[in-house]
N, C-alpha and C positions, 0 to 999 in steps of 0.2 A: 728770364731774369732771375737771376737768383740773389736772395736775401740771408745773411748770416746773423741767425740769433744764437744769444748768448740762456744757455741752460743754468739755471739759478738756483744755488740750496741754498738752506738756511744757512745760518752765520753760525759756524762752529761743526758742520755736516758734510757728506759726501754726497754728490749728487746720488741718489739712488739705496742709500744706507740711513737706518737711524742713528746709528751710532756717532757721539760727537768724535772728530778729528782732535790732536793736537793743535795746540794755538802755532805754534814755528809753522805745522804745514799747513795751514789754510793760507798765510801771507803768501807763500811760495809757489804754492799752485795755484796755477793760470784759469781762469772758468771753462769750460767746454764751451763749446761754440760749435753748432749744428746748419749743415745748408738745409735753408727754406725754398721751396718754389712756389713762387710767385707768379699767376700769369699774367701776363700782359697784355692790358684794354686794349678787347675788339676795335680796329679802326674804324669800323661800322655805326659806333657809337658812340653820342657825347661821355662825358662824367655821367650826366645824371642817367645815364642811361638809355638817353631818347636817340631811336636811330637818326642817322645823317640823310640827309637828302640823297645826297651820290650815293649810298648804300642800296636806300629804297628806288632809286632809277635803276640803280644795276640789275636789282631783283626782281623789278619791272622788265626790263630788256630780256632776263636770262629766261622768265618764263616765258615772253611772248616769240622769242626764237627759239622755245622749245616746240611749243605749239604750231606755229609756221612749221617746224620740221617734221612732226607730226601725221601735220593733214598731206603734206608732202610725200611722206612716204604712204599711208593709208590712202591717198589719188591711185598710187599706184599695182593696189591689191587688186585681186576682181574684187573681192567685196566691200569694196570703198568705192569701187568703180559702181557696181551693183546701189550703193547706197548714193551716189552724188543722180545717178539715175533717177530712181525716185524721188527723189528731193527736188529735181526739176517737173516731173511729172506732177509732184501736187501742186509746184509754182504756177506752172501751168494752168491745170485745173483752177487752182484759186485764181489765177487770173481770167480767164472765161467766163467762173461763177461772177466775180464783180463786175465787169462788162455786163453781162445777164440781166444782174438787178440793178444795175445805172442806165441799161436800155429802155427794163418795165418800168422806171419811174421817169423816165421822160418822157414814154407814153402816156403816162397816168396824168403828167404834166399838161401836156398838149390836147388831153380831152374833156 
């Protein structure tokens, strides 16, 4: 969007010059008028500036389908493969150790 301000001297001056102008041509001539750009509010965002719900979903969606794509390609390395490996082996293990200690203490129960 573009905005069209008007550049303002003083009454009797040239934009840009100290020197006073003649009175006939300051009636005559037109003021300068300069384009301004202006951007144009985020739709992301109210006025006051607080983001919009739909913004903050999208940016929710966009990271968590980044992530999904992520672990999706990193499944497919060896060393993603190598890593989801061991992450089931300590699952494991930590599943064993608590069976273990829920065994010892329903012995300790029962005597």
């Amino acid at each position: 969007m573009t905005v069209m301000v008007e550049e303002s001297a003083s009454p009797g001056t040239e934009a840009g010059s100290e020197q006073p102008k003649p009175a006939a041509d300051v009636a005559a001539a037109p003021p300068a008028v300069v384009p301004v750009a202006v951007p144009d509010p985020d739709p992301g965002y109210t006025a006051s500036g607080v983001p919009t719900f739909e913004a903050v979903q999208e940016k929710i969606e966009t990271r968590y389908g980044t992530a999904l794509g992520a672990r999706e390609l990193d499944a497919e390395t060896p060393e993603g493969r190598t890593a989801d490996e061991q992450y089931e082996a300590r699952q494991r293990a930590a599943a064993e150790k608590l069976e273990e200690i829920r065994a010892s203490m329903h012995r300790q129960d029962n005597a």
